[in-house]
C-alpha positions in Angstrom: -32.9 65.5 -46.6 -36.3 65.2 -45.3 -37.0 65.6 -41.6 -40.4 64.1 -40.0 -42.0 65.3 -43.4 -42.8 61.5 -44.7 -46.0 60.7 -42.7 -47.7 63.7 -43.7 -47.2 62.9 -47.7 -50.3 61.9 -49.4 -48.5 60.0 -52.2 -45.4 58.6 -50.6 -44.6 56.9 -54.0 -44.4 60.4 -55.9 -42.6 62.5 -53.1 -39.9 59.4 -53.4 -39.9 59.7 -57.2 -39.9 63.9 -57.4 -36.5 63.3 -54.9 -35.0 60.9 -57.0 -35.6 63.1 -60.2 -34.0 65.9 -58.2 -30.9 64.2 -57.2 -27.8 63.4 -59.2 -27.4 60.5 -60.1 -24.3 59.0 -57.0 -26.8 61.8 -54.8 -27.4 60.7 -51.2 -31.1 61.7 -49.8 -31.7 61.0 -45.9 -35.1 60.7 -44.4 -36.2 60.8 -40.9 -39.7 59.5 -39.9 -40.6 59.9 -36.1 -43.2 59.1 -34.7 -44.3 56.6 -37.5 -48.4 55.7 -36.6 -48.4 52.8 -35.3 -46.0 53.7 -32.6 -46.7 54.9 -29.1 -47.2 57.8 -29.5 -47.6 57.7 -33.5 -50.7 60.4 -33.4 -48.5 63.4 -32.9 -50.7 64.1 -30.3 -49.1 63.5 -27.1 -48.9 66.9 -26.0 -52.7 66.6 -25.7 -53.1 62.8 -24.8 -50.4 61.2 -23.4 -52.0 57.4 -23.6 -49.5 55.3 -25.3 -51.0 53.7 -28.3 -54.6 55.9 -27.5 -54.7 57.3 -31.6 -54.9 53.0 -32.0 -56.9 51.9 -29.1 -59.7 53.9 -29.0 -62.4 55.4 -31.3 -61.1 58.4 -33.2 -63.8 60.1 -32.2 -63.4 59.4 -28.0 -59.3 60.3 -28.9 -60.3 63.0 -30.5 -62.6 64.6 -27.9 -59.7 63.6 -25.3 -57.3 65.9 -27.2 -60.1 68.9 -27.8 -60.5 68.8 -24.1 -56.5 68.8 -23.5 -56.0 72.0 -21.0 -52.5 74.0 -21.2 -50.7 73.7 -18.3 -46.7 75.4 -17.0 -45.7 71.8 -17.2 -46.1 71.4 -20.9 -42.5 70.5 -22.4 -43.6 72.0 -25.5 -43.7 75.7 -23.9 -40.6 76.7 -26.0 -41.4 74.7 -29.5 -42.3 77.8 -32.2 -45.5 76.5 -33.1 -46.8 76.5 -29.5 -45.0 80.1 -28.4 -46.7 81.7 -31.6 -49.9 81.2 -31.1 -52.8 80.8 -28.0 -53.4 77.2 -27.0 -56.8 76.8 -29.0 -54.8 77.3 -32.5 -52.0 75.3 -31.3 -54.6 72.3 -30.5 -56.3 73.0 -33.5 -53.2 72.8 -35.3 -52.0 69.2 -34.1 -55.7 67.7 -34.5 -55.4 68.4 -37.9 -51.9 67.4 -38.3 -53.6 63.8 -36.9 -56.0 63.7 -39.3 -53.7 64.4 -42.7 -51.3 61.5 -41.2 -50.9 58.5 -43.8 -50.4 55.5 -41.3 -47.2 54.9 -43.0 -45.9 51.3 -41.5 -41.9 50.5 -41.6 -42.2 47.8 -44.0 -44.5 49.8 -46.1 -41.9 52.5 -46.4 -39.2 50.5 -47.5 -41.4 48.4 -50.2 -41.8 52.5 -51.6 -37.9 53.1 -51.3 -37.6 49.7 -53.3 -39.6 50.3 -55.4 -38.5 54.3 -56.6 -35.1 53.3 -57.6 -32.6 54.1 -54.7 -29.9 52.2 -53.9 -30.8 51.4 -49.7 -27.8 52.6 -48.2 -28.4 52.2 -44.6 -32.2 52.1 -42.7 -32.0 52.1 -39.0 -34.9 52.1 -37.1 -35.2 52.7 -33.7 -37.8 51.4 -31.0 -39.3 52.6 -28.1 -37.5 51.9 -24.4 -38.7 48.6 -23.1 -41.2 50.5 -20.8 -44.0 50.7 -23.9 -45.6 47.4 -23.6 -48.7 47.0 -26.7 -51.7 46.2 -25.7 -52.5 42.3 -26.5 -55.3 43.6 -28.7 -52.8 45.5 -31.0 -50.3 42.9 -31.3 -53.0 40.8 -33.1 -53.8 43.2 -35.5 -50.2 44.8 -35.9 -46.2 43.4 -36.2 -44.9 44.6 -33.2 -42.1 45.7 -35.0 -44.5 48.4 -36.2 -46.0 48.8 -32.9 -42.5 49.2 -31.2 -40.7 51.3 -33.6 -41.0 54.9 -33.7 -38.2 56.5 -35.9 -36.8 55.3 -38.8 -34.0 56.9 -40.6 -33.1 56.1 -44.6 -29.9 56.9 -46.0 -30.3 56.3 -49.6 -28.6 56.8 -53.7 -29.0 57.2 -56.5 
């Protein structure tokens, strides 16, 4: 299985084809992708902006600075993730910025053209999309599907 591992592959193509190699053949792999890019909250950066669709919106470098200048707080949900308890809140930042920048902007559809594509056998794909409270910006929705814009997991069950 892979768990929120997709969007940081470089080469989603090869990671798909090294799985398939590994499996037997009748193997099941799953995948889960959340958040995919184009979501919400796609950035992986809400802890430090919490502006739905921002990573999209804005200029990298204006999102950017917005996360740098990010402030730790007792509120912050993420108080008992590993990550954040093991280290002070300037590595943890630095951390997720660069997380942002390594992300592939992997899209739903172009996923599934990749899973076609490697040889699995789609078993089941069930994407699921934000509540109805996440409205895109008119701006996005004529640059993006607003299935992309409006899904933010997806999970894969595939064979081989």
């Amino acid at each position: 299985y892979s768990w929120s591992v997709f969007e940081h592959l470089p080469d989603v193509p090869a990671a798909l084809a090294a799985l398939h190699m590994a499996l037997k053949p009748g193997g099941h792999c799953l995948i889960q992708i959340d958040p995919l890019y184009l979501s919400p909250f796609g950035s992986h950066l809400r802890r430090l902006v919490d502006i739905p669709w921002g990573h999209l919106t804005m200029s990298t470098a204006a999102y950017l600075e917005l996360a740098r200048q990010a402030e730790d707080s007792d509120a912050n949900a993420e108080k008992g993730d590993l990550l954040y308890s093991c280290n002070d809140f300037a590595s943890y930042k630095k951390h997720l910025i660069e997380q942002f920048l390594d992300l592939n902007r992997l899209t739903v559809r172009q996923l599934l053209y990749y899973v076609q594509q490697s040889g699995f056998s789609m078993l089941r794909a069930l994407p699921v999309r934000v509540s109805g409270e996440f409205v895109p910006p008119p701006s996005l929705l004529c640059a993006y599907s607003p299935d992309d814009l409006l899904t933010s997991t997806l999970y894969l069950l595939l064979r081989r």
